[in-house]
FIKE-173638 format. One line per field, with one value per residue: chain; x, y, z of N, C-alpha, C in turn; residue number from 0. Coordinates in steps of 0.2 Angstrom, whole numbers. Atoms other than C-alpha are relative to their C-alpha. Layout:
REM residues N
cadena	[A;...]
n.u	[X;...]
n.v	[Y;...]
n.w	[Z;...]
ca.u	[X;...]
ca.v	[Y;...]
ca.w	[Z;...]
c.u	[X;...]
c.v	[Y;...]
c.w	[Z;...]
num	[NUM;...]
END
This chain:
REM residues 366
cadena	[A;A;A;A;A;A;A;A;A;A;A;A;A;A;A;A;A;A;A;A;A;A;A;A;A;A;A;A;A;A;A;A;A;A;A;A;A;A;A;A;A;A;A;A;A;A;A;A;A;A;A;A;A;A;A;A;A;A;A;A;A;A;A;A;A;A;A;A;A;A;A;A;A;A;A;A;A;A;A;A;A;A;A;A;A;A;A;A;A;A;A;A;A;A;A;A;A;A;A;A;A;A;A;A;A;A;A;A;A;A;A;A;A;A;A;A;A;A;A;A;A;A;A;A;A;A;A;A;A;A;A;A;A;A;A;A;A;A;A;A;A;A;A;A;A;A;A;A;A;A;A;A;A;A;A;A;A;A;A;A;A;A;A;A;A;A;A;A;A;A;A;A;A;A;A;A;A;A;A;A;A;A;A;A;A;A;A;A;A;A;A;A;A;A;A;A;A;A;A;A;A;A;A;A;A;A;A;A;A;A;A;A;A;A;A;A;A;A;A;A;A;A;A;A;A;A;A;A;A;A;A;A;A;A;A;A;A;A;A;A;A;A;A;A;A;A;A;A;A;A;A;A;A;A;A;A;A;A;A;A;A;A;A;A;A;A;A;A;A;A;A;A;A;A;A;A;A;A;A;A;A;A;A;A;A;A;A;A;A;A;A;A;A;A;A;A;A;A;A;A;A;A;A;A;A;A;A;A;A;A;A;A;A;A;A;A;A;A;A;A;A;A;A;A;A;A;A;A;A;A;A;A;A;A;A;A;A;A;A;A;A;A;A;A;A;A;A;A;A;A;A;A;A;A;A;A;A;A;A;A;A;A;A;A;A;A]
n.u	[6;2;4;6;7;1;3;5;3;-3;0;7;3;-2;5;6;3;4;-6;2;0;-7;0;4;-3;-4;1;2;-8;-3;5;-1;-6;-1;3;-4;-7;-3;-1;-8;-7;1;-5;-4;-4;-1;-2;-7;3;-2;6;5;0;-3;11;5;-2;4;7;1;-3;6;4;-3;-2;6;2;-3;3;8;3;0;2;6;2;3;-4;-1;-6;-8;1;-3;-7;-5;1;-4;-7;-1;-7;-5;-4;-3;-9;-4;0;-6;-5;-1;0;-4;-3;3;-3;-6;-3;3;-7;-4;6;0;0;6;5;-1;3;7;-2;-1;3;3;-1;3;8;1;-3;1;5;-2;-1;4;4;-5;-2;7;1;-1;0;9;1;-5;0;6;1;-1;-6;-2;3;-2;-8;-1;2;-6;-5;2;-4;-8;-4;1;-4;-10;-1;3;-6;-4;2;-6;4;8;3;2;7;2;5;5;2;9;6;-2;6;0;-3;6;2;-6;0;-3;2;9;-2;-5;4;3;-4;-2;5;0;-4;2;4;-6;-1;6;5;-4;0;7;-1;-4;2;5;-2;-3;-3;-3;-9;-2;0;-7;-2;-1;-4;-7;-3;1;-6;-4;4;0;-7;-1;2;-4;-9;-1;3;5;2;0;8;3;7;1;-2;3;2;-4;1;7;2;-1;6;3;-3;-2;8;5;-2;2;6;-5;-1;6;6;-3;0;-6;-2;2;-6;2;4;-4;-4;1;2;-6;-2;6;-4;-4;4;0;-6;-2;6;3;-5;2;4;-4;-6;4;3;-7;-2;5;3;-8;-5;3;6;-4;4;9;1;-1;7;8;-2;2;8;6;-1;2;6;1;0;7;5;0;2;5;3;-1;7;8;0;-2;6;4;-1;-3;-8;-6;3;0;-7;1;0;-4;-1;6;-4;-5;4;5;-10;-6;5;1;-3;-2;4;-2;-6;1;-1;-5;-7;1;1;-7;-4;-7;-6;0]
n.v	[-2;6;6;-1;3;8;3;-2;6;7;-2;-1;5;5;1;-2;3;-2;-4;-7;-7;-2;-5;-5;-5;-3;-5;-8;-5;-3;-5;-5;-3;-5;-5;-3;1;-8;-6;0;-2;-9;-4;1;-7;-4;-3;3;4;2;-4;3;5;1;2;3;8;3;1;5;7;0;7;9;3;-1;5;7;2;-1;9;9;-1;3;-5;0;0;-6;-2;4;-3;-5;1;-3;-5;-5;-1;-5;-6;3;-4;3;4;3;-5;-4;2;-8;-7;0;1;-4;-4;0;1;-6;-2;6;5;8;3;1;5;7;0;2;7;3;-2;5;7;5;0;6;5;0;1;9;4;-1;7;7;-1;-2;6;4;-4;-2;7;3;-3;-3;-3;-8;-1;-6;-3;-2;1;-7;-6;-3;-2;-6;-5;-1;2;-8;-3;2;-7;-9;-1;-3;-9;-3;0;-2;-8;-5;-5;-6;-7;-6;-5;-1;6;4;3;7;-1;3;-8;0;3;8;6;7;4;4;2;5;4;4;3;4;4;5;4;7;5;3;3;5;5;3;6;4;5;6;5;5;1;-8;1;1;-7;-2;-1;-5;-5;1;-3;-8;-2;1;-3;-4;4;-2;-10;-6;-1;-2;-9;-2;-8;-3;-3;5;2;5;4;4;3;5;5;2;2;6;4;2;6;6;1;6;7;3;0;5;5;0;3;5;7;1;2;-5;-2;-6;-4;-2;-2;-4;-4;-2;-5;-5;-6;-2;-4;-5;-4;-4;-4;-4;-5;-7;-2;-4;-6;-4;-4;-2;-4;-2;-4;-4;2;-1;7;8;7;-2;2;8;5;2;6;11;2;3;8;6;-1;5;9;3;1;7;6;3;3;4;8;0;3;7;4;0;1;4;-3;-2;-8;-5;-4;-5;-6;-4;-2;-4;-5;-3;-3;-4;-4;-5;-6;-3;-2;-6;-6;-6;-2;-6;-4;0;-2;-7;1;-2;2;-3;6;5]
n.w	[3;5;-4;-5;3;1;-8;-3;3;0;-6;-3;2;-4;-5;1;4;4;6;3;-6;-1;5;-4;-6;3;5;-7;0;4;1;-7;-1;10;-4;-5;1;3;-7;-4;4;0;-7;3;5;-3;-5;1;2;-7;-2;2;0;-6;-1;3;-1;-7;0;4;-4;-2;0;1;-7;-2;4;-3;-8;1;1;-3;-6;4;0;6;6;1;-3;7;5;-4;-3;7;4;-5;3;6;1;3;5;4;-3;7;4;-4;6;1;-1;-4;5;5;-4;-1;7;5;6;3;3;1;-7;-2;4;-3;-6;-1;5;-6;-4;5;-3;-7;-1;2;-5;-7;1;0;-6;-7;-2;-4;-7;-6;0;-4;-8;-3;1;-4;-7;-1;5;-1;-1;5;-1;-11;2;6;-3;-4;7;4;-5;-2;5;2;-6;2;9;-2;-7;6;-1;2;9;0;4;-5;1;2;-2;4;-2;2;2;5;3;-1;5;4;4;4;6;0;-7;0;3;-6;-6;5;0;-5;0;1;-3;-6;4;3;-4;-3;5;2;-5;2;3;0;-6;2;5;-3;-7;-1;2;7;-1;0;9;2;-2;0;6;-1;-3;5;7;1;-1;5;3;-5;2;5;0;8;5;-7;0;-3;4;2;-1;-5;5;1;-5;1;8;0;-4;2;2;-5;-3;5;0;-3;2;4;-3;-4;4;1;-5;-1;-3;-4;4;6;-2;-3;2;3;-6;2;5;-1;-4;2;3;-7;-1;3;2;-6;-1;5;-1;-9;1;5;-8;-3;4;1;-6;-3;-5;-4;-3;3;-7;0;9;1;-2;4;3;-5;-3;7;0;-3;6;6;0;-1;7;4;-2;2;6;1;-3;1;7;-2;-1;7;8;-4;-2;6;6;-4;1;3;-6;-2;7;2;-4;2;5;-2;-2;8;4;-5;2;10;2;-6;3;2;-8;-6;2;-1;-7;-3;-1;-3;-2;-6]
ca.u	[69;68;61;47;33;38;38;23;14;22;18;-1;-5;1;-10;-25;-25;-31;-17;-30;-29;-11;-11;-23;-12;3;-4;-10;7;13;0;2;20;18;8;20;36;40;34;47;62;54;61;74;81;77;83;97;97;103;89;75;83;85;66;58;66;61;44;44;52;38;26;35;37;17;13;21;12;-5;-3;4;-9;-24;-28;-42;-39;-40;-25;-13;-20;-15;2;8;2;14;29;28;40;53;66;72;90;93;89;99;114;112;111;126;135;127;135;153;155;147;155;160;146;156;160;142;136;148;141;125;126;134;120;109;116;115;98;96;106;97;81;87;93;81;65;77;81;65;57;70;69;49;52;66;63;46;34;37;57;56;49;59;76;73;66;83;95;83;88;107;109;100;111;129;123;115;132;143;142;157;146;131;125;124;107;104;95;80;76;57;44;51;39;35;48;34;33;50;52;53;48;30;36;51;38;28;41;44;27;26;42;36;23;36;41;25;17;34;34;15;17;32;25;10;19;34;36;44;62;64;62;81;86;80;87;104;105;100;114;126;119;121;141;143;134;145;163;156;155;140;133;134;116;106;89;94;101;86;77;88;86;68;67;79;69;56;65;71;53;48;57;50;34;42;48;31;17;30;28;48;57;57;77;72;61;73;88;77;71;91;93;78;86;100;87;85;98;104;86;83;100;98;81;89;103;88;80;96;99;82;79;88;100;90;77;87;79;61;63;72;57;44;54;53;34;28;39;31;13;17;23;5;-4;7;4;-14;-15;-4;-14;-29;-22;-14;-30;-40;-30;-17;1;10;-1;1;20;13;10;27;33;18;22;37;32;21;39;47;31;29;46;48;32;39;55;52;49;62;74;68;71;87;102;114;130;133]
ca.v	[304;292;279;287;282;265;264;273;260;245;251;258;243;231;237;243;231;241;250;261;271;269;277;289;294;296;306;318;322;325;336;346;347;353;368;370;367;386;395;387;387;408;407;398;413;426;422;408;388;384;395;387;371;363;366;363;346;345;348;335;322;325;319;305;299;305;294;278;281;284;266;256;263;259;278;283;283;303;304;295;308;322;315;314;329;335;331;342;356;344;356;355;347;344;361;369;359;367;383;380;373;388;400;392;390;407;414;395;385;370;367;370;359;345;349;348;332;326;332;321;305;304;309;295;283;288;286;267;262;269;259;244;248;254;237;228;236;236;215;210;221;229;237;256;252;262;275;277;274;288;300;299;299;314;324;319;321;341;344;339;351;365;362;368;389;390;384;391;406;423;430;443;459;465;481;480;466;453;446;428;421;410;431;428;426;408;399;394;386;378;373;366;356;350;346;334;325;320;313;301;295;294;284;274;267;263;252;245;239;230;223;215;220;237;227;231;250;250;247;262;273;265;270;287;288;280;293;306;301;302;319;329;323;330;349;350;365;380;383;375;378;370;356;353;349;337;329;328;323;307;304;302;290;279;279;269;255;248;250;241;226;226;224;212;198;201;192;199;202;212;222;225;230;241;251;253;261;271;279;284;300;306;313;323;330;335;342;355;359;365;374;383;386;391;403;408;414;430;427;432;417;403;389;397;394;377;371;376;365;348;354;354;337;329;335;327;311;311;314;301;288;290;289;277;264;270;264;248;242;247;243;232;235;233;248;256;259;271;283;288;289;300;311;313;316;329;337;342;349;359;365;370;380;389;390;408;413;405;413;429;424;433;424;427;421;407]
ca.w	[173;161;176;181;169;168;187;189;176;183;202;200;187;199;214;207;192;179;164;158;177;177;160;165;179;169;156;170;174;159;155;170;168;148;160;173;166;156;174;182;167;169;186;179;169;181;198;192;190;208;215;207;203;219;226;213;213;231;227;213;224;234;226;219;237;241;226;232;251;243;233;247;258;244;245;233;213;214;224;212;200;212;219;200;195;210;199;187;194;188;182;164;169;150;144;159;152;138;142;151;136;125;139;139;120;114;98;95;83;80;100;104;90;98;116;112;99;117;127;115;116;136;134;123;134;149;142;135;152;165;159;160;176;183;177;186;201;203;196;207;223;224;213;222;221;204;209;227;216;202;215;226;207;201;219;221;203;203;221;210;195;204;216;198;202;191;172;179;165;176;177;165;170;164;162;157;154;143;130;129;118;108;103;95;75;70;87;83;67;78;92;77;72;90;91;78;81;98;86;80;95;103;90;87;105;107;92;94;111;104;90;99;118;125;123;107;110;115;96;92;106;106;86;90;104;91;79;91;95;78;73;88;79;63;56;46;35;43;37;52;44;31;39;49;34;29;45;44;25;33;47;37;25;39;47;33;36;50;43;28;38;50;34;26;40;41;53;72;67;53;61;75;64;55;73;74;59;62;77;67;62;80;87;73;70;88;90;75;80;100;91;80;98;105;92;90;109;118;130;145;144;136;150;146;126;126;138;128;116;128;132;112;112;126;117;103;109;120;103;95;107;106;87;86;99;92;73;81;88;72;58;68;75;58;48;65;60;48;62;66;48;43;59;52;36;45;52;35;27;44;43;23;26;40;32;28;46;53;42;50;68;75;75;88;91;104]
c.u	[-3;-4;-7;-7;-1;-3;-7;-5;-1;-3;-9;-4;0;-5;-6;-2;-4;8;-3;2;6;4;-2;3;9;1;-2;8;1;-5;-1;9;3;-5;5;8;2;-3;8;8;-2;5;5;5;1;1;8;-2;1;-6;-5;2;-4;-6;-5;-1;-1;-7;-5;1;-5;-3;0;-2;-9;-4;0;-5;-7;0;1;-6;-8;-3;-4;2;0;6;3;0;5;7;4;0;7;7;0;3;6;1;4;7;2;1;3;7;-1;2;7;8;-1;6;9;0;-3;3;3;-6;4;1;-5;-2;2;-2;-7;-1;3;-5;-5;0;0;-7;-2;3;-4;-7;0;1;-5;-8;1;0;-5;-4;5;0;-6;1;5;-1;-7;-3;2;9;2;0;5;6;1;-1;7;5;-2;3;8;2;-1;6;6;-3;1;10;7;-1;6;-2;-6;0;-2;-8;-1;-3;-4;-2;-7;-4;2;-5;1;6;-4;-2;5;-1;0;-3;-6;1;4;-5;-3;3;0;-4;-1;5;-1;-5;1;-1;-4;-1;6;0;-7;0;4;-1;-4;2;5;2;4;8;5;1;8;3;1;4;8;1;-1;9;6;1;4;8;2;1;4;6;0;1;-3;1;-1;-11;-2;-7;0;0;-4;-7;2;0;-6;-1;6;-3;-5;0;1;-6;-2;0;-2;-6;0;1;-8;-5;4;-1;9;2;0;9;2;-2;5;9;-3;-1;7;2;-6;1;4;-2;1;4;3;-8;-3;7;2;-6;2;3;-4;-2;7;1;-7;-3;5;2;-4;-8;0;-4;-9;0;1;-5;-6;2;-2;-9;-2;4;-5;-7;2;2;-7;-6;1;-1;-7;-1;2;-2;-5;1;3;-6;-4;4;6;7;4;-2;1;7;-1;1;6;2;-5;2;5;1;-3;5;1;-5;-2;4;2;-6;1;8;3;0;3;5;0;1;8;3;6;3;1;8]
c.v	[-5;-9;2;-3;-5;-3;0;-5;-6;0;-1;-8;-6;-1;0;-5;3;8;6;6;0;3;7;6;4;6;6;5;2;7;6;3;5;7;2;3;8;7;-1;0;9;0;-3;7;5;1;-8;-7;-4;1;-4;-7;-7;-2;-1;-7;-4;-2;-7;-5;-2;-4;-5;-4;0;-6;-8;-2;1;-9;-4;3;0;7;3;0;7;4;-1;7;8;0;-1;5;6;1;4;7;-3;4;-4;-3;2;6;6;-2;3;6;3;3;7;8;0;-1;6;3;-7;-6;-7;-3;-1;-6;-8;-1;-2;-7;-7;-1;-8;-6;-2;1;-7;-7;0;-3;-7;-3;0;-4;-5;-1;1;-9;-3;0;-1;-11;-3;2;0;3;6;0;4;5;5;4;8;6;0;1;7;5;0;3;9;1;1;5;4;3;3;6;2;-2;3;7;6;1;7;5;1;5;2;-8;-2;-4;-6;-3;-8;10;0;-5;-4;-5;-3;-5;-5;-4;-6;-6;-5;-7;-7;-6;-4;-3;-6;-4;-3;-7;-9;-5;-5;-6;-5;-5;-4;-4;-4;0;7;-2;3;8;2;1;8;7;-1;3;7;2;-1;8;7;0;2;6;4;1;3;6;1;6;4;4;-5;1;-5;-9;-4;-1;-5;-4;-3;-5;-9;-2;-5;-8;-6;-3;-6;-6;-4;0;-4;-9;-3;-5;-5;-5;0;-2;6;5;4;4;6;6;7;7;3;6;7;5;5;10;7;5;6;5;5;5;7;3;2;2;4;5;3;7;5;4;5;-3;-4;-3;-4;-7;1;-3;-8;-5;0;-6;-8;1;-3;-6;-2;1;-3;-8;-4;0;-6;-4;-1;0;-7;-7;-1;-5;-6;-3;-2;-2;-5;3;0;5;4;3;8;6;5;1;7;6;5;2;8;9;3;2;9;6;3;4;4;2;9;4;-1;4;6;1;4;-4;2;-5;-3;-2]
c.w	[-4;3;0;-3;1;5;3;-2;4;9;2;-4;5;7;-2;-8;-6;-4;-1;8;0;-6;1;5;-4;-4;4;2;-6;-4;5;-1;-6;4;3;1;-4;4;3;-6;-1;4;1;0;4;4;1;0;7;5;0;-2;5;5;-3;0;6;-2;-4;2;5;0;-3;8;5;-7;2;7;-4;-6;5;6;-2;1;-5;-6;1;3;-2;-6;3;-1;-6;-2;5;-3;-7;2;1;-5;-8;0;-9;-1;5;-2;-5;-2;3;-5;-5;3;-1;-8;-5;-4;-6;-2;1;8;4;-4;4;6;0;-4;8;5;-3;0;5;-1;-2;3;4;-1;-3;7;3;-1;1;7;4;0;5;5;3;0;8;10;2;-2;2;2;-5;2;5;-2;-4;8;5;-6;-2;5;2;-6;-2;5;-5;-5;2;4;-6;-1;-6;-9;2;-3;5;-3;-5;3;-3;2;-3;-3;-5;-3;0;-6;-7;-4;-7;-10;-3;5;-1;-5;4;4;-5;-2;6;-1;-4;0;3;-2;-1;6;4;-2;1;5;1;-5;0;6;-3;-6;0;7;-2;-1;-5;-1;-1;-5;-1;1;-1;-9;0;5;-3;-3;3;2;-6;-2;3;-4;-7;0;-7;-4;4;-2;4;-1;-5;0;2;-5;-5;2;1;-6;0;2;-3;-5;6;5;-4;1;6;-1;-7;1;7;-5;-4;2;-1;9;7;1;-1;2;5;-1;-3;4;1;-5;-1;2;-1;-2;6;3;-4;-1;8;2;-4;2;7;-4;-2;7;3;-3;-1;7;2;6;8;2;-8;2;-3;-8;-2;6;-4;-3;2;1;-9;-1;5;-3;-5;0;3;-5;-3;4;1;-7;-3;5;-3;-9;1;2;-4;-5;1;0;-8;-4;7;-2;-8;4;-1;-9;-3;5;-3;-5;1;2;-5;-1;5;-1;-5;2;4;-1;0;9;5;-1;2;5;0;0;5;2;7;0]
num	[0;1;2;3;4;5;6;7;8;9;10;11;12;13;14;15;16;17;18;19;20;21;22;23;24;25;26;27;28;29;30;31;32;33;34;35;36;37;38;39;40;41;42;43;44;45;46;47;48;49;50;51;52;53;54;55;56;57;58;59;60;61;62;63;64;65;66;67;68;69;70;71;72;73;74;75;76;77;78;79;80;81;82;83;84;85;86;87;88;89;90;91;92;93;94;95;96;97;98;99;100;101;102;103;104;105;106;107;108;109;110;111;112;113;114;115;116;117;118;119;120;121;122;123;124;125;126;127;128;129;130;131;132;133;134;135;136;137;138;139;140;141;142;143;144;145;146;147;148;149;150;151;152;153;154;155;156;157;158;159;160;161;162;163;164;165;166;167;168;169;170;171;172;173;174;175;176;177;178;179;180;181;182;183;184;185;186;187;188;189;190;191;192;193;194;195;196;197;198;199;200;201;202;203;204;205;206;207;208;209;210;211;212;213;214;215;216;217;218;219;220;221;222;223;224;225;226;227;228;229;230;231;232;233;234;235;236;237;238;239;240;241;242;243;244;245;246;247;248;249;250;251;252;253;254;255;256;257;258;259;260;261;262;263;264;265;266;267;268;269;270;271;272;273;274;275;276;277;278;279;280;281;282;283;284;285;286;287;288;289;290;291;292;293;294;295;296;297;298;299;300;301;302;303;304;305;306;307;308;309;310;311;312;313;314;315;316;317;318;319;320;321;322;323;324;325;326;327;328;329;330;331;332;333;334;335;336;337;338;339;340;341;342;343;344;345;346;347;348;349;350;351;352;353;354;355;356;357;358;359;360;361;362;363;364;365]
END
């Protein structure tokens, strides 16, 4: 999953010569998928992960594969916009893991904490390698190898999960119309949190590119994977509100430092060492706010709750990467490193004032 933007960038920029349309198009997806994605983790919940995994994934593969024919075939620009949009019943994989995890360790906090803290560092690895690799792939072979590569990994890799009957959460039953779990105590706080988070990262990437190239991105995430490697072998506070205020109010701290080494004129070194320690934030901050979610939704629409999750992140990384290009351009890429920091900043005040309402949210044992 973590190829596909890049591919798509690298693919449509390449024929059609123009970034803003191959931004355009990406953003379209993601905007559709922050739509589409908490229907389908509905019917996730309610008819199981194998069910809905599997064809949704089809349908997603689609039109990856309808995208690809419609650039090598010079097919209007309203078609690209379409045949992205078609990937957005791309199931939650991560937040099915998970749920899975949530399933086989219920009763048992510190086991989950180390499953998910686990879950979190491939994320963070997958999402370091696979621009890499998509890059190389469209450099070395053809621009729509990215593209071709992700979309047969995204379908072998749901077959082998969904093909796991023996971790997959039974279906609950419901006996009457289940409210939306954005109804539940805590979750819009939670949500909000997301939200800005994905502000962070938005913002963080966008300037990181224009200030030394996408390479340097890796930093970050590898210190996050480190980070969350680390976080899993621990056993924090069993307060995971408070915790996740803790995470923030670091975040924050460690944001600053490459905003720090940026307006400085420090070395490209410096700057990089600092993206590293920056990361070290992430992982532990995302993985307390999922156990929040975790804890915060019923049983019986687990997959629905931890997607809202990933939708109000990817909104907030498509808000932070328009504020931070927009303050990259206008104020130049080293003040643009304010962005994510400020974000972040944005995070912890979010959370302390929703403090109170989260502490009202059900708690149930996992």
């Amino acid at each position: 999953m973590g190829m596909f933007s890049v591919s798509a960038v690298i693919m449509i920029a390449g024929s059609r010569g123009s970034y803003a349309l191959a931004g355009a198009v990406t953003a379209t997806g993601l905007a559709a998928t922050a739509v589409v994605a908490p229907f389908t983790a509905r019917l996730v919940d309610r008819y199981g992960q194998a069910r809905v995994a599997v064809p949704a994934t089809a349908l997603a593969v689609l039109g990856s594969l309808a995208l690809v024919l419609c650039v090598y075939v010079d097919a209007p620009a309203w078609t690209l916009f379409a045949a992205y949009a078609a990937t957005a019943t791309t199931p939650n994989t991560g937040g099915m893991s998970r749920a899975r995890w949530a399933h086989l360790h219920r009763g048992d906090p510190a086991a989950l904490h180390t499953a998910n803290s686990f879950e979190q560092a491939a994320d963070e690895l997958c999402f370091m390698l696979g621009p890499v690799l998509a890059a190389t792939l469209c450099g070395a072979l053809f621009p729509e190898a990215g593209t071709l590569v992700g979309a047969a990994l995204l379908m072998t890799g749901v077959l082998v999960f969904a093909a796991q009957r023996a971790t997959e959460p039974p279906v609950t039953p419901r006996t009457k119309a289940a409210a939306s779990p954005l109804r539940t105590p805590g979750m819009p706080a939670l949500l909000a949190v997301f939200l800005a988070t994905g502000a962070v990262f938005g913002s963080l990437e966008v300037v990181s590119i224009a200030h030394a190239g996408g390479a340097i991105l890796a930093l970050q995430a590898a210190g996050s994977c480190v980070a969350g490697l680390v976080y899993g072998s621990l056993r924090p506070a069993r307060d995971v509100r408070l915790r996740l205020l803790l995470c923030l109010a670091g975040m924050t701290a460690l944001m600053s430092l490459p905003l720090l080494a940026a307006t400085g004129s420090a070395a490209l070194p410096v700057l990089a060492l600092c993206l590293l320690i920056a990361g070290a934030a992430t992982a532990p901050t995302m993985v307390t706010g999922m156990t929040l979610i975790q804890r915060a939704t019923p049983p019986e629409q687990l997959n629905e709750g931890m997607t809202l999750a990933v939708t109000a992140l990817l909104g907030g990384i498509a808000a932070g990467a328009a504020a931070g290009g927009w303050l990259a351009e206008h104020a130049g890429t080293a003040t643009g490193y304010a962005a994510p920091m400020s974000a972040a900043a944005l995070a912890l005040l979010v959370a302390a004032a929703g403090r109170r309402s989260v502490n009202r949210a059900p708690v149930q044992a996992r």
